[in-house]
Each structure stands twice: as structure tokens, then as C-alpha cells.
N, CA and C of each residue as an Amber inpcrd file, in Angstrom:
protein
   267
  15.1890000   6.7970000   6.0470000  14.3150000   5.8030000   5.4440000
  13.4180000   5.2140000   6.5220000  12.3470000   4.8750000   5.9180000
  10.8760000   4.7190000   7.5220000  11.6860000   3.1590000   7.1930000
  10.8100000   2.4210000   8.2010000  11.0550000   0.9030000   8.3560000
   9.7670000   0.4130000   8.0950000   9.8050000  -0.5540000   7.7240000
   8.5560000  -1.0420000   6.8560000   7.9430000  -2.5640000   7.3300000
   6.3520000  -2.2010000   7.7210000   5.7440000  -2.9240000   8.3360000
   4.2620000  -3.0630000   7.4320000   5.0790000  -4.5360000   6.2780000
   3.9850000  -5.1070000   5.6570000   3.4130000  -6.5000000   5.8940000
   1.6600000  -6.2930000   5.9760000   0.9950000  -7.0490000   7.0880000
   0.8990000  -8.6640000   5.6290000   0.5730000  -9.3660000   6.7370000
   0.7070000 -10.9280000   5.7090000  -0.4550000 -11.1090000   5.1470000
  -1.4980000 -10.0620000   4.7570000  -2.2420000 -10.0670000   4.0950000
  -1.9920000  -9.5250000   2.4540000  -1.2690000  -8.4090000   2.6970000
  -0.6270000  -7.9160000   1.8060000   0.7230000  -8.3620000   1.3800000
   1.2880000  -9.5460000   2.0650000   2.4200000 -10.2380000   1.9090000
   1.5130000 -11.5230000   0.6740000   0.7600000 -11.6410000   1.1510000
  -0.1150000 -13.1880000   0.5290000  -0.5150000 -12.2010000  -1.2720000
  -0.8770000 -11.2410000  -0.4470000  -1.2830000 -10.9340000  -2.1630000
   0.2090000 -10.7780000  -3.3640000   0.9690000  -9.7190000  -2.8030000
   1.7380000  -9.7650000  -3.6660000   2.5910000 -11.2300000  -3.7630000
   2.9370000 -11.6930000  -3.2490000   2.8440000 -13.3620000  -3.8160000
   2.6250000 -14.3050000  -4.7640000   1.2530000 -13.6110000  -4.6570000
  -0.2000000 -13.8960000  -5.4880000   0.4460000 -13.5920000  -7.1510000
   1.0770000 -12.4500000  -7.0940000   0.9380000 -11.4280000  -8.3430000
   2.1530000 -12.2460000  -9.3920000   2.2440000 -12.2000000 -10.7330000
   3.2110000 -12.3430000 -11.8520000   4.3870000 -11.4360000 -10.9310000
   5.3190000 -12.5680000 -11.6130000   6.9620000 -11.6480000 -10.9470000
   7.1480000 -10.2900000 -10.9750000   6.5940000  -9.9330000 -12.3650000
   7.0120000  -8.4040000 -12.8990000   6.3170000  -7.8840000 -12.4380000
   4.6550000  -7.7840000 -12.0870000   3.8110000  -7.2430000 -11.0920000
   4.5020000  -6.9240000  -9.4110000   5.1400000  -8.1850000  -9.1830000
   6.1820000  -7.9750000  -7.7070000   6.9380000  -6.7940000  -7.8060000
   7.7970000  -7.0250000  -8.5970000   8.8800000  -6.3330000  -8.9450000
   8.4470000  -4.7310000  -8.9390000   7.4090000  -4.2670000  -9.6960000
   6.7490000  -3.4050000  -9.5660000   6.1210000  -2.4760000  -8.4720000
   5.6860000  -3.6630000  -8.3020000   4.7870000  -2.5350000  -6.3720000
   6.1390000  -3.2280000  -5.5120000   7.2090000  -3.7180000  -5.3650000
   8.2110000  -3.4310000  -4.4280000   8.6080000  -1.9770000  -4.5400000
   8.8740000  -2.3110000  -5.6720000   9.3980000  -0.6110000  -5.7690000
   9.0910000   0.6550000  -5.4750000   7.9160000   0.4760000  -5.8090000
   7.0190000   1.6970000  -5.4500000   6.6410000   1.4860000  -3.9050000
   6.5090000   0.4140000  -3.0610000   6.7350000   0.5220000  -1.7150000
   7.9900000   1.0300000  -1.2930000   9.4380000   0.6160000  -1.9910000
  10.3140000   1.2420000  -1.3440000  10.4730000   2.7560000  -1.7250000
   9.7190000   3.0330000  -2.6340000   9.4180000   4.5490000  -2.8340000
   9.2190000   5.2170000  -2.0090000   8.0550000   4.6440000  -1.6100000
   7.6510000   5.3270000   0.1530000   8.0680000   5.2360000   1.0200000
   9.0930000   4.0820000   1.1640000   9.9380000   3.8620000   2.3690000
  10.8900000   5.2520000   2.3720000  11.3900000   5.4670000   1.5300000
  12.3630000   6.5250000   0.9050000  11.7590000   7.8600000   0.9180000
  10.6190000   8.3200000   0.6610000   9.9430000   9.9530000   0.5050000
   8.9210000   9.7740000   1.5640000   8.4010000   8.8910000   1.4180000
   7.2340000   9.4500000   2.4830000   6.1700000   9.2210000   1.6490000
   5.0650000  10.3360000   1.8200000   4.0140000  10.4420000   0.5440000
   4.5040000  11.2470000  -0.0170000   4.1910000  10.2660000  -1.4930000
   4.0560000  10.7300000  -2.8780000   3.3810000  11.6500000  -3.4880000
   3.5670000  12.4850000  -4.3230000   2.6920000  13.3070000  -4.9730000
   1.4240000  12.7110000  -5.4040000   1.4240000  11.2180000  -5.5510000
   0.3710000  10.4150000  -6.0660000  -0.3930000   9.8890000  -5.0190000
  -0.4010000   9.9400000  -3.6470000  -0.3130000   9.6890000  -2.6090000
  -2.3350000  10.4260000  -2.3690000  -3.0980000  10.0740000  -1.7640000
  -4.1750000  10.7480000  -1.2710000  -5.0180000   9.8990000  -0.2980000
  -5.3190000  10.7880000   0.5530000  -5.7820000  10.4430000   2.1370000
  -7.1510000  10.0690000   1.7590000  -7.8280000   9.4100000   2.3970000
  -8.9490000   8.4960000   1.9760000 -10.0180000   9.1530000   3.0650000
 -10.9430000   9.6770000   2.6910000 -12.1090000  10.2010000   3.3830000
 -12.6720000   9.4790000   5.1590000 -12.3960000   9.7540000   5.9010000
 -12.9790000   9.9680000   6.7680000 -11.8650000   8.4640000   7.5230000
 -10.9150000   8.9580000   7.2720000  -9.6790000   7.7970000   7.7490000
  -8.4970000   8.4800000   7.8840000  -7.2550000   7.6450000   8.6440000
  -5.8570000   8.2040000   8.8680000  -5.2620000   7.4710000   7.2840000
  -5.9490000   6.5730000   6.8250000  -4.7450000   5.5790000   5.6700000
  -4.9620000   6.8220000   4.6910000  -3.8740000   6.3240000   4.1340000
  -3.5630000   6.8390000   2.3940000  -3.5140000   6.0350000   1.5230000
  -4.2410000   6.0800000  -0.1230000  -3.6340000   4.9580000  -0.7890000
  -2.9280000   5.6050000  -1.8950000  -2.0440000   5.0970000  -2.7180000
  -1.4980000   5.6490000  -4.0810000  -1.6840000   3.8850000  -4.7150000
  -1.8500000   4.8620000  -5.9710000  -2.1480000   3.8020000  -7.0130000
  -0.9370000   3.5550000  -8.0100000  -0.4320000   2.3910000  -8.3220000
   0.2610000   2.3990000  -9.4580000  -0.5050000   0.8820000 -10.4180000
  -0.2460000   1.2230000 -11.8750000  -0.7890000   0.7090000 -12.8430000
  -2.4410000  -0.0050000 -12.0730000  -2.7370000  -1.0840000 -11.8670000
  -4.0480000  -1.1800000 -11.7750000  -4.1430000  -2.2760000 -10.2180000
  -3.4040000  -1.5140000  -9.8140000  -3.3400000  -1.4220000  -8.5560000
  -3.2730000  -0.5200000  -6.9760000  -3.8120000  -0.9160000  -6.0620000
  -3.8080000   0.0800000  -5.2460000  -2.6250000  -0.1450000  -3.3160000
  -2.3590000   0.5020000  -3.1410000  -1.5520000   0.1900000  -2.0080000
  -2.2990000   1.0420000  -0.7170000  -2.4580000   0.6340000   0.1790000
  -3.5080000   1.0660000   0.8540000  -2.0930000   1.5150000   2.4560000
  -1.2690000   2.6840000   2.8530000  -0.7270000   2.3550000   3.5730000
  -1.1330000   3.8910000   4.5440000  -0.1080000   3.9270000   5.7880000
   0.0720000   5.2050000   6.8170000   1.4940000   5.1310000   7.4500000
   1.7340000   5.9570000   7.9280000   3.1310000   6.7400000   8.2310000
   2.5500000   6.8390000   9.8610000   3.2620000   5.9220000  10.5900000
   3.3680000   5.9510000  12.3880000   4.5660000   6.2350000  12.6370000
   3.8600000   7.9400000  13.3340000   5.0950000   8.2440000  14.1790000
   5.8440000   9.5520000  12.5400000   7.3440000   9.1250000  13.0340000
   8.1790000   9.6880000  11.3650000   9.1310000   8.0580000  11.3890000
   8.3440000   7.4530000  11.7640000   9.4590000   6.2640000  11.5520000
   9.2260000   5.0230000  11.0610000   7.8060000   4.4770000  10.8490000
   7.4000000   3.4700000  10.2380000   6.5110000   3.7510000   9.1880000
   6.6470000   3.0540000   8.2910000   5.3820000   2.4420000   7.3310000
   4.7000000   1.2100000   6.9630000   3.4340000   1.2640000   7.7820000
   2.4940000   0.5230000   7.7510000   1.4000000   0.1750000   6.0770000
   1.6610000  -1.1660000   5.6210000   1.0670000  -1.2850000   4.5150000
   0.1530000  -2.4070000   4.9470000  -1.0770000  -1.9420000   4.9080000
  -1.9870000  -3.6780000   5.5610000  -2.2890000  -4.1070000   4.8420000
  -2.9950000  -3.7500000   2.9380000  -3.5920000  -4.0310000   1.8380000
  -2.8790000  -3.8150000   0.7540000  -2.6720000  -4.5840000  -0.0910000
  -3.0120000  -4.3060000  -1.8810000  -3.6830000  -4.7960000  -2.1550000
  -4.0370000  -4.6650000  -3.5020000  -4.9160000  -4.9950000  -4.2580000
  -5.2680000  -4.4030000  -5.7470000  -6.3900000  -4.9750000  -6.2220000
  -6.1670000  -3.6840000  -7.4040000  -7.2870000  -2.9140000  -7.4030000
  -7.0200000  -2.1230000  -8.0110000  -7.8930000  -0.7630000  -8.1440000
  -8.9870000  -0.8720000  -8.3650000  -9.5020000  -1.5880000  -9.2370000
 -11.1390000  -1.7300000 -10.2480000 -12.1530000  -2.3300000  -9.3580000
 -11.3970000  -3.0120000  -8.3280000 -12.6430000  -3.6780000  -7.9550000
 -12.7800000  -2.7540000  -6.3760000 -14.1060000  -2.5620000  -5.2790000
 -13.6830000  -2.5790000  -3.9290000 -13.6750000  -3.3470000  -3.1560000
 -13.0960000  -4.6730000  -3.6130000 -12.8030000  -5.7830000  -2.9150000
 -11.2040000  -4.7100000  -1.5180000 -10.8600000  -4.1780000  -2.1690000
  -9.3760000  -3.4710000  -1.1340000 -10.3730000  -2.8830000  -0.0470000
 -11.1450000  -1.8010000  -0.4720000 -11.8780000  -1.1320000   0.6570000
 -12.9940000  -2.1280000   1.2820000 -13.5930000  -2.9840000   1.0150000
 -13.9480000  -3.7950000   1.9360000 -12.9640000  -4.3810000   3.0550000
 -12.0290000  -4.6090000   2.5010000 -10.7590000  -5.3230000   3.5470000
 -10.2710000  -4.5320000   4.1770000 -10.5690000  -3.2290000   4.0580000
 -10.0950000  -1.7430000   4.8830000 -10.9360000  -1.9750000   6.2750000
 -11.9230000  -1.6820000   5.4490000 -13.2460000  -1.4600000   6.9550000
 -13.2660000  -2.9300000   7.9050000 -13.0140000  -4.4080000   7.3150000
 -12.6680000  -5.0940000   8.6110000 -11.5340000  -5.2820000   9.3660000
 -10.6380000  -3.9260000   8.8620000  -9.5580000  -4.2420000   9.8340000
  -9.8910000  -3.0260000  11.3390000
């Protein structure tokens, strides 16, 4: 299982979210903690991140090393408020 390094930006959002929304993308983060990338999983053009999407949301993360996972963003999908917050990191 990777060890998991989620940034307090993405700590503030899910926060943010209805319980059952939490409950939700935990899971599917510890998904990845657990496999790695997902079949749902796709590398983002002209970058090392990956994001996978679940319901109308997006998780923006990368795999350092074979031993961590780095998640700096969520957010949701519809808007590119996430990929703006990509490019100033």
C-alpha cells in the first residue's frame, strides 16, 4: 500500500464537501492507495499528474517513487477551476 500525501488544499476542499461526498472520494483515494492507477486513471497532456474522475468530481494525483501518493487537488469536474490550480502549483 503507497503512503499517502494529501496536500491542505485538497484537505480544505474535501472538508468543504457533504459527508457522503467525503465518504466517497476517501474511498476512491484509498483505492489508489491500494492499486496504484486505476483503469479510470489518465495522464494529463504534457505533465507527470494523473487525474481519475469519480461522480462529478476530479482527483488530480502522481505516484513518487513506488511508494507514495501525492494528491495536491480535488475538485469537480465541470468547471477548470482544478486545472487552473494545477498550473500554479
Amino acid at each position: 500500500m503507497l503512503n499517502l500525501q494529501l496536500s491542505k488544499k485538497a484537505q480544505k476542499f474535501l472538508s468543504s464537501l457533504p459527508p457522503k461526498q467525503q465518504k466517497q472520494l476517501a474511498i476512491k483515494i484509498m483505492e489508489l492507495r491500494q492499486k496504484g492507477h486505476g483503469a479510470d486513471s489518465a495522464l494529463l497532456k504534457g505533465s507527470s499528474w494523473y487525474r481519475v474522475d469519480f461522480g462529478e468530481y476530479r482527483i488530480i494525483y502522481t505516484i513518487e517513487g513506488e511508494e507514495v501518493l501525492v494528491v495536491p487537488l480535488v475538485g469537480k469536474r465541470n468547471d477548470d477551476d482544478v486545472y487552473k490550480k494545477l498550473r500554479r502549483l
